[in-house]
C-alpha positions in Angstrom: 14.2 52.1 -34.5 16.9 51.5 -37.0 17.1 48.1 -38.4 20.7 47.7 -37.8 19.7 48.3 -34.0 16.8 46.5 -34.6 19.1 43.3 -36.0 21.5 43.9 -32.6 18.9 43.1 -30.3 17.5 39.8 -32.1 21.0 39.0 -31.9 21.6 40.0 -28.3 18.2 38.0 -27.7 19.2 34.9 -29.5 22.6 35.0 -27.6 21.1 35.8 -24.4 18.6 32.8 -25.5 21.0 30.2 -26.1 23.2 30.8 -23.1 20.2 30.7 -20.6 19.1 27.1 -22.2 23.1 25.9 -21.8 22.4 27.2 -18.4 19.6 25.2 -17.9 21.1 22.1 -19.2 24.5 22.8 -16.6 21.6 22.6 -13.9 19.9 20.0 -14.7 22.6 18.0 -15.0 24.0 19.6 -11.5 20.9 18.9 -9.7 20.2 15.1 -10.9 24.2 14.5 -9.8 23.1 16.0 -6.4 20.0 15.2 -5.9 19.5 12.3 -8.2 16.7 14.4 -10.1 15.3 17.9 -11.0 14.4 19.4 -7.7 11.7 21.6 -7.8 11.5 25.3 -7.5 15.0 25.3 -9.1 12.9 27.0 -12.4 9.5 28.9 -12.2 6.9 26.8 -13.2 4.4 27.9 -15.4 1.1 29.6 -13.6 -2.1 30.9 -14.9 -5.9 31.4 -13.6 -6.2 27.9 -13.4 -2.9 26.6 -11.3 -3.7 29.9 -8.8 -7.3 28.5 -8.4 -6.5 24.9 -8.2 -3.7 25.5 -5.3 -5.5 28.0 -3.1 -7.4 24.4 -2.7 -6.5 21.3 -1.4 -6.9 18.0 -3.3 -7.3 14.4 -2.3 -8.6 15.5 1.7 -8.9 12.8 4.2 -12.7 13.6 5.3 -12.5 12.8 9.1 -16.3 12.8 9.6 -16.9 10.6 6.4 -14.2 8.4 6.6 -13.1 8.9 3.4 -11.2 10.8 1.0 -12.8 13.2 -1.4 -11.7 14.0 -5.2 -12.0 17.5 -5.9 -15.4 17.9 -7.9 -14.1 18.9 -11.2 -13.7 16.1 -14.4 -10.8 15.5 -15.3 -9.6 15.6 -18.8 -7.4 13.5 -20.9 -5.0 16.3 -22.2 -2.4 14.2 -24.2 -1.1 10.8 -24.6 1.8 9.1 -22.5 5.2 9.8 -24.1 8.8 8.7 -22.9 11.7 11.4 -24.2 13.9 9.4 -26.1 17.0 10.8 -23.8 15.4 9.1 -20.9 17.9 7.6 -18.5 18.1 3.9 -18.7 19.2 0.7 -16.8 18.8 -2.9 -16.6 17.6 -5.5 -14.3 17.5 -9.2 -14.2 15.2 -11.3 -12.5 16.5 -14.9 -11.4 15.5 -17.5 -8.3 17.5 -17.8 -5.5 20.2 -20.9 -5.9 17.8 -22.9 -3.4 14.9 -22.7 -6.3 17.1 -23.2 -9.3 19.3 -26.2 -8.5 20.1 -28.3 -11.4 18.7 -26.3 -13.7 19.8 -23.5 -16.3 19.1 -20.2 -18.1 18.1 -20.4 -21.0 16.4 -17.6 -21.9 15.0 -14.4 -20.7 11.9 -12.8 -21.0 11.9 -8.8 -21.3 9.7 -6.5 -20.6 10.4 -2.4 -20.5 8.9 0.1 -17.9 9.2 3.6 -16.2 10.4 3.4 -13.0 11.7 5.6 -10.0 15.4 5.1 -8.6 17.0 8.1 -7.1 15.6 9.7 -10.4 12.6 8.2 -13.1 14.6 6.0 -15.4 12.8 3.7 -18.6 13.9 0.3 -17.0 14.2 -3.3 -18.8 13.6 -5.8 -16.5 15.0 -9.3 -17.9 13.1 -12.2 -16.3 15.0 -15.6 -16.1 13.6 -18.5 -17.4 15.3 -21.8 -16.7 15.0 -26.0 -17.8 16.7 -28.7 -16.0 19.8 -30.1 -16.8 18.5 -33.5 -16.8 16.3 -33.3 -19.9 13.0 -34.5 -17.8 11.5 -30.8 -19.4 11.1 -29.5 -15.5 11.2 -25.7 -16.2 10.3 -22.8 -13.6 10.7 -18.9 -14.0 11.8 -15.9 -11.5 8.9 -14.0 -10.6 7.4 -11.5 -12.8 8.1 -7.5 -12.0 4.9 -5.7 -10.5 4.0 -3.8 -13.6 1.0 -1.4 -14.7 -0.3 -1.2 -18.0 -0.6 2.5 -18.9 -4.3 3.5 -18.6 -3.8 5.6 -21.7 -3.0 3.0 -23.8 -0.2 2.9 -25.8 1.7 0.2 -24.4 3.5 1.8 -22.1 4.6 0.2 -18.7 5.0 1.0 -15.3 6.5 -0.5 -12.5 5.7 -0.2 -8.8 7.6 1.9 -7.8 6.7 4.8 -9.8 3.0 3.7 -8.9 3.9 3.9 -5.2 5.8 7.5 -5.6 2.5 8.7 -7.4 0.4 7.3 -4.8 2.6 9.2 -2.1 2.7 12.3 -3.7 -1.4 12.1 -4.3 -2.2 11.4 -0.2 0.7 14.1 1.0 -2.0 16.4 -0.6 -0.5 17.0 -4.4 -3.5 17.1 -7.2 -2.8 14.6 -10.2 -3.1 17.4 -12.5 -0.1 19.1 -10.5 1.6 15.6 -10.3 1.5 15.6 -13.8 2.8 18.9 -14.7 5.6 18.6 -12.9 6.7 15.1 -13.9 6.8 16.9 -17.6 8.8 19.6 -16.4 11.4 17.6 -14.1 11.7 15.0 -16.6 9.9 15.4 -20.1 7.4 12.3 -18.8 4.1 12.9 -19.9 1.5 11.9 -18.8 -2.2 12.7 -17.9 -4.0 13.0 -14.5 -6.6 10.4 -15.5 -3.6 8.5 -16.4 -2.0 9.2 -13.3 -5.5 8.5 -11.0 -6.1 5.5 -12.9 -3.0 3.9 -11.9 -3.2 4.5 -8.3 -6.4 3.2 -8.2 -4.9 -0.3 -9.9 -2.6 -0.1 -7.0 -5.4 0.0 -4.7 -7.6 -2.8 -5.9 -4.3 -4.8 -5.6 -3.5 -4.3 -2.2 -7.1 -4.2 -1.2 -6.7 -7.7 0.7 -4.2 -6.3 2.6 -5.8 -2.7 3.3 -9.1 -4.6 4.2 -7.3 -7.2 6.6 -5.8 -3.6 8.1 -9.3 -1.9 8.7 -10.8 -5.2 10.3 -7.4 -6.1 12.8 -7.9 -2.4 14.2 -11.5 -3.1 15.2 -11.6 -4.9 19.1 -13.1 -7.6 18.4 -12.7 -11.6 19.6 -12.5 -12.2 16.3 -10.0 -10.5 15.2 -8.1 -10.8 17.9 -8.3 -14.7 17.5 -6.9 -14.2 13.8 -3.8 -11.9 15.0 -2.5 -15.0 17.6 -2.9 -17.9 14.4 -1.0 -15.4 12.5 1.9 -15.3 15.5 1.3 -19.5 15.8 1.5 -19.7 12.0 4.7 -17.5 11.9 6.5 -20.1 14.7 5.7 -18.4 17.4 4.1 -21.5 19.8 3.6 -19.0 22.6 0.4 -18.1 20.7 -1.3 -21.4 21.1 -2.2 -20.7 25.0 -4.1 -17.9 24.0 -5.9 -19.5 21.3 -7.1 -22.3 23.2 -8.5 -19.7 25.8 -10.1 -17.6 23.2 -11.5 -21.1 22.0 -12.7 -22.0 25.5 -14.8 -18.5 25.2 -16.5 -19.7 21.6 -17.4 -22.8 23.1 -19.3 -21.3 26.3 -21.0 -19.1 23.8 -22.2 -22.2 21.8 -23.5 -24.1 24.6 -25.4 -21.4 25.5 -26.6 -21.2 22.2 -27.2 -24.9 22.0 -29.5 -25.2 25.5 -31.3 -21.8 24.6 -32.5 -23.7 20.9 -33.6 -26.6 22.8 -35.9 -24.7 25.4 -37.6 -23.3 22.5 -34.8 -20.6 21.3 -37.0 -17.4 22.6 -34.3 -14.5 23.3 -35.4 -14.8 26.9 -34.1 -18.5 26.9 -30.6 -17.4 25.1 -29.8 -14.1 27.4 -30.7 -16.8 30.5 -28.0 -19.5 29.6 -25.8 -16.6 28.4 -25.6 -15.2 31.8 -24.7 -18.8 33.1 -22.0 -19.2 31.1 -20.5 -16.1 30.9 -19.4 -16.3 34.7 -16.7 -19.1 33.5 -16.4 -16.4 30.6 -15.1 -13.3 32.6 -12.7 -16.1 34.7 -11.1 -17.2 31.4 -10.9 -13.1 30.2 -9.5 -12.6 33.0 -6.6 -14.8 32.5 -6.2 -14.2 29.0 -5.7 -10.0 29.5 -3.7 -10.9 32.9 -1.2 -12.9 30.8 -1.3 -10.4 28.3 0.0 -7.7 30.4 2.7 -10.6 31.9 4.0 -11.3 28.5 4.0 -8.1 26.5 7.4 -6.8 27.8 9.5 -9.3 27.0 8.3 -9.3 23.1 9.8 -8.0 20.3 7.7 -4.5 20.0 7.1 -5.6 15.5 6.2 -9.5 16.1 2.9 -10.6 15.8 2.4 -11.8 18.8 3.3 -8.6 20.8 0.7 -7.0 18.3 -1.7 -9.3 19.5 -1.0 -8.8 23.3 -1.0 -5.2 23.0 -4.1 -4.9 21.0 -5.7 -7.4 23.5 -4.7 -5.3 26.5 -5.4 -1.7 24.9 -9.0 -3.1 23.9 -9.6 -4.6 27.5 -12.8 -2.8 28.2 -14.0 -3.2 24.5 -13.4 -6.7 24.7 -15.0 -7.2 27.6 -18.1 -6.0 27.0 -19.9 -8.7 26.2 -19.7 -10.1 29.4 -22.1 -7.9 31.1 -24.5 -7.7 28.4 -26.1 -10.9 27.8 -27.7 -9.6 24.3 -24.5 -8.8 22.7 -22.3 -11.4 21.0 -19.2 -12.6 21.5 -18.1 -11.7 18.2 -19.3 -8.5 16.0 -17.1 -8.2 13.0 -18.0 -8.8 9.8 -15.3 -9.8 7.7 -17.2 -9.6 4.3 -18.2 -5.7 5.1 -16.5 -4.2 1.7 -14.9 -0.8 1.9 -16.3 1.2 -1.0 -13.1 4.0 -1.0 -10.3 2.9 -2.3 -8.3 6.2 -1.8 -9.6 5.9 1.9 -8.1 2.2 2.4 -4.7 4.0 1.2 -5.0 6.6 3.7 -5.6 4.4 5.9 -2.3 2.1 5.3 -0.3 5.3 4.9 -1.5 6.6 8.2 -0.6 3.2 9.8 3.0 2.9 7.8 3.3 6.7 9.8 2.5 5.4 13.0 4.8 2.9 12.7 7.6 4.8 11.3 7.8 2.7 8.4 8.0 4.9 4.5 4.2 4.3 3.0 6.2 4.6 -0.7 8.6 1.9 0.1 6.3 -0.3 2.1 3.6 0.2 -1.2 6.4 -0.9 -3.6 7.7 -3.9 -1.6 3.8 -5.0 -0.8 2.8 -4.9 -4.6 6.1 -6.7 -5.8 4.8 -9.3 -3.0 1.8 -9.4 -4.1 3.1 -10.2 -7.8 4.6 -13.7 -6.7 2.9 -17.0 -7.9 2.0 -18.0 -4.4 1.7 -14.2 -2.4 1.7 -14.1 1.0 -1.5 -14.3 3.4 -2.5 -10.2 3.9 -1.8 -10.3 7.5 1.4 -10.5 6.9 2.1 -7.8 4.7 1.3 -5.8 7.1 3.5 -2.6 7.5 5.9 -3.7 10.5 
């Protein structure tokens, strides 16, 4: 080929170079105005042996017979360290009390602290917390809350906030490997960051909100006991309605320890305990009776998300379970365990997304909101984060 050909081409190639990367810049900036970020499939991402391999499988499955959800059995690799582009959008947001909390007192300073978060698009966000003194000069000082930040598992420094925990923690349980995760957070917006990284961090997000996922697991199981807890919860939140129920419930825990009581004194042999339980539980079924009856009575006039039509419905949905007891004088009246740990901590998540889906609440938005929660100097009790 003749080099001034030759030369024609490079150019045509440089040209044709250059205009497709304006193009993609016109694009990008197209789609984030749309959509608020990159949306994928806009651009052909990458593939090779390994990206064909890895999606012909799925990652992060919910094993119905285990109860838990299983990591695909390769190791993961740390492939590079976090980096932010230095063009990454920015924004600012300051942290104060309420007026109620901060009456005569002032700002006077603020306390910063910078991490990657996701708006309608990932942005590097400084959060400015408030930190205020009285205007009386007795030294009384107080503080807004702190953000719900992650420390990058990496190292480095680098910070993230909750919400781009929660939206990693989403993408991860709708099926999405972290390595894929990753690959296209570098492509949609220059973040990178590993998969260990990445699993890392959701598994911080679990072991803070393992109260709450734990609290979750043990209100599903029918049981007196737990039952007993969801009605103080309803009492606790105002709700006085609660208090017939709870002296019922109580009337049931106190047959059960009479029984108990006149079983230990006739020598405590299980013969002696089944005897006196069979007594008893004859004013038992009487007072379950009245308790599910009133149940049903009650339930319809209840707003469907307060705690105590939660109660009443899982009172009158667990009937028979509940009941059990009464006919069986060698089981107890209460079989939870509240100390049993849950080893999985990607299964507790499944198991709050799968409830936030039942209930038609977003698992990424509830996440967020329950880890800023959880960030506060005096959180709330887990039963009442709770997705609603």
């Amino acid at each position: 080929m003749p080099s001034d050909r030759k030369s024609e081409l490079e150019r045509e190639l440089e040209a044709s170079q250059h205009e497709n990367a304006a193009l993609r810049k016109t694009i990008d900036l197209l789609s984030r105005q749309v959509y608020g970020r990159i949306m994928p499939g806009l651009y052909v991402m990458p593939t090779g042996e390994t990206d064909t391999a890895e999606s012909s499988r799925p990652h992060g499955i919910l094993d119905k017979t285990a109860g838990t959800l299983r990591e695909p059995a390769a190791s993961y690799h740390v492939s590079e360290p976090t980096s932010v582009p230095p063009d990454f959008p920015s924004d600012d947001v300051k942290l104060e009390l309420p007026s109620s909390k901060s009456a005569g007192m002032s700002v006077i300073a603020f306390e910063s602290a910078e991490a990657v978060a996701v708006r309608s698009a990932l942005v590097r966000r400084t959060f400015r917390r408030a930190m205020y003194a009285a205007n009386d000069g007795s030294g009384s000082s107080a503080a807004a809350p702190e953000p719900a930040l992650f420390s990058d598992p990496s190292g480095g420094g680098q910070m993230f906030d909750a919400s781009f925990v929660a939206f990693v923690t989403d993408y991860h349980l709708a099926g999405m490997s972290f390595r894929t995760i990753s690959e296209r957070l570098k492509q949609e917006s220059g973040l990178v960051i590993s998969e260990v990284a990445l699993r890392d961090l959701v598994l911080a997000a679990a072991e803070e909100i393992a109260p709450v996922c734990a609290a979750l697991v043990m209100r599903t199981l029918p049981d007196w006991s737990n039952l007993r807890r969801m009605f103080e919860e309803a009492k606790a939140g105002g709700d006085w309605l609660a208090d017939e129920f709870l002296q019922r419930i109580h009337a049931l825990c106190e047959l059960e320890d009479h029984a108990r009581i006149r079983a230990e004194r006739l020598g405590g042999a299980p013969e002696d305990l089944y005897r006196e339980r069979r007594a008893v539980r004859v004013e038992s079924a009487r007072i379950a009776a009245k308790i599910f009856e009133r149940c049903r009575e009650m339930l319809p006039a209840q707003n469907p998300r307060s705690p105590l039509a939660e109660a009443l419905r899982h009172a009158v949905e667990h009937e028979k379970s509940l009941s059990e007891f009464l006919y069986d004088p060698r089981l107890e009246l209460s079989r939870a365990n509240p100390e049993t740990p849950v080893a999985d901590p990607f299964a507790m998540l499944a198991i709050c997304a799968d409830e936030c889906r039942m209930r038609g609440v977003s698992f990424r938005v509830w996440l967020e909101d329950t880890l800023v929660r959880l960030k506060q100097p005096d959180p709330p009790p887990p039963g009442s984060l709770f997705p609603r």
